[in-house]
N, C-alpha and C positions, 0 to 999 in steps of 0.2 A: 239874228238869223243864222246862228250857228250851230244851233242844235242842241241848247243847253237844256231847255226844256224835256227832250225827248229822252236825252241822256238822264237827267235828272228822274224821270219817270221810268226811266229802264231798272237804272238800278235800285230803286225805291220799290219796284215792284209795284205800281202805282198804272192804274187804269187811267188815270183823272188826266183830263185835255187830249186823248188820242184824238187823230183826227186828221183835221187841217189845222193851218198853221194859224196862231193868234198870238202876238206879242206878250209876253209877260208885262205886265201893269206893276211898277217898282219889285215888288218881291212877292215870291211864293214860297211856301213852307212844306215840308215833306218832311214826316215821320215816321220811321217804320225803325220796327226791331231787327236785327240781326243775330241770333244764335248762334254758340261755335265758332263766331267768327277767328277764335285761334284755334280753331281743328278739332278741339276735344271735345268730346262728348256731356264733360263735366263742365266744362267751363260756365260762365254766367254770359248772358248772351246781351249787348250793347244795343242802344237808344241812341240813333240818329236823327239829326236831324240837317236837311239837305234846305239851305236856302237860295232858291232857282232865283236869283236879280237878273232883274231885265239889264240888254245890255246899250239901253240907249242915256244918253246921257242930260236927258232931260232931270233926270231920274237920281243926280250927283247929287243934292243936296240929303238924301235919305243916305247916302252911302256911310258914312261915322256912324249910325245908328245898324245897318248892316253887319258893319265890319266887329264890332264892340263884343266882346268876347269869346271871338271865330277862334276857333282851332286848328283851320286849314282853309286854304281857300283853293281850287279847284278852276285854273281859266279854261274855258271854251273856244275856240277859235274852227272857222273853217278856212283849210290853207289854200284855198284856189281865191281867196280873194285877197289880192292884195293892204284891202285898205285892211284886215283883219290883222294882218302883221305888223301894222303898225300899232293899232288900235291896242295888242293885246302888253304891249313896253307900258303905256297908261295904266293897265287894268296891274301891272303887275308892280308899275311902282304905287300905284295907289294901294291895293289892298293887300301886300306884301309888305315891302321895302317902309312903309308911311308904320306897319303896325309892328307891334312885338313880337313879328314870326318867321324864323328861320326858310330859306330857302326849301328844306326838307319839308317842311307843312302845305310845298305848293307842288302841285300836279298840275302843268298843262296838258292839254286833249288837244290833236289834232283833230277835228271829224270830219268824215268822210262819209257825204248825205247819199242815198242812193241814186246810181248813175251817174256818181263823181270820177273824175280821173285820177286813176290812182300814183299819177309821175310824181305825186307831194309827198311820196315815202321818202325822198329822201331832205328832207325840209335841212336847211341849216339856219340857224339861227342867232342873232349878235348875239355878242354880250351885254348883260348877265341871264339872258334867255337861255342863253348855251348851255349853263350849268344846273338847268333844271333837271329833272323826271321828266320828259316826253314819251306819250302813249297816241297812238296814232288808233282809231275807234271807227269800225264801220260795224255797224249793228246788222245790217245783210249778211256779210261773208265771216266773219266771226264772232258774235255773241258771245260766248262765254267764255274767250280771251279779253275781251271788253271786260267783261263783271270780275274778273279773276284780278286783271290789273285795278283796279278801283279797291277791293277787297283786299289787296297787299297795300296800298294806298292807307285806307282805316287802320289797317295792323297799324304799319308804322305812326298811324296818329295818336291811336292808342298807349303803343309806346313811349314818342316821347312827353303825352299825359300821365302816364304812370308816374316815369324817373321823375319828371317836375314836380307832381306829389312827392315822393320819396324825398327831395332835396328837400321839400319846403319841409317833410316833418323831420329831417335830420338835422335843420339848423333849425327848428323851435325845441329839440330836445340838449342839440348842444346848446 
């Protein structure tokens, strides 16, 4: 209930479950193109693919099958709830710290549902939360600060996809 769904369909540009609210059933999948995503006009435009997992934990046993060749992972948390704080230390040794992916591949979201208080701007967070990318996301009061931070998000995923390319054909050539 933190809004990953919504998020997920925000930035996916995706119609599918507006509404009310309905639990995500293990995992959902969202596809969509994005063009230009590096500015230029010329560029080739990237194939995303966003998978919305439910965040309840009946649901662990699919999670290895989830995580298996993520590029990034994306936590969702709403910070007026406390059990959310706790909750998201799990979510981020699990699908971080447990897999092959740098700190830099993880973007937490605060979100901030409508008619929320907004005193959680100033969230502080333990370590190794502390050292993440925190984007704090109310889709009422600013949308397309929302999609702008997500879309530097991708860039740097893309990047370090690229150089990992690069390395892997530098050392089959050397």
């Amino acid at each position: 209930q933190s809004g990953k769904s919504v998020l997920a369909n925000f930035v996916s540009e995706s119609t599918e479950g507006i509404g009310s609210y309905s639990p995500t059933q293990g995992v959902r999948i969202l596809e969509y193109e994005k063009p230009n995503l590096n500015g230029n006009s010329k560029g080739a435009g990237c194939r995303f693919e966003l998978w919305d997992c439910s965040g309840d934990q009946k649901f662990e046993t699919c999670w290895p099958a989830l995580m298996k060749d993520s590029h990034g992972v994306i936590i969702i948390f709403n910070p007026e709830l406390p059990s959310h704080l706790k909750e998201i230390e799990m979510w981020y040794s699990c699908f971080v710290q447990q897999q092959p992916l740098l700190d830099s591949q993880c973007l937490l979201v605060a979100h901030h549902k409508p008619g929320s208080a907004e005193d959680t701007e100033n969230l502080s967070l333990a370590y190794p939360l502390n050292k993440l990318k925190l984007i704090h996301s109310n889709l009422e009061e600013d949308p397309e600060d929302v999609r702008m931070e997500f879309m530097k998000y991708f860039r740097s995923i893309i990047t370090i996809m690229n150089e990992s390319r690069e390395r892997e054909e530098m050392s089959i050539i050397s």
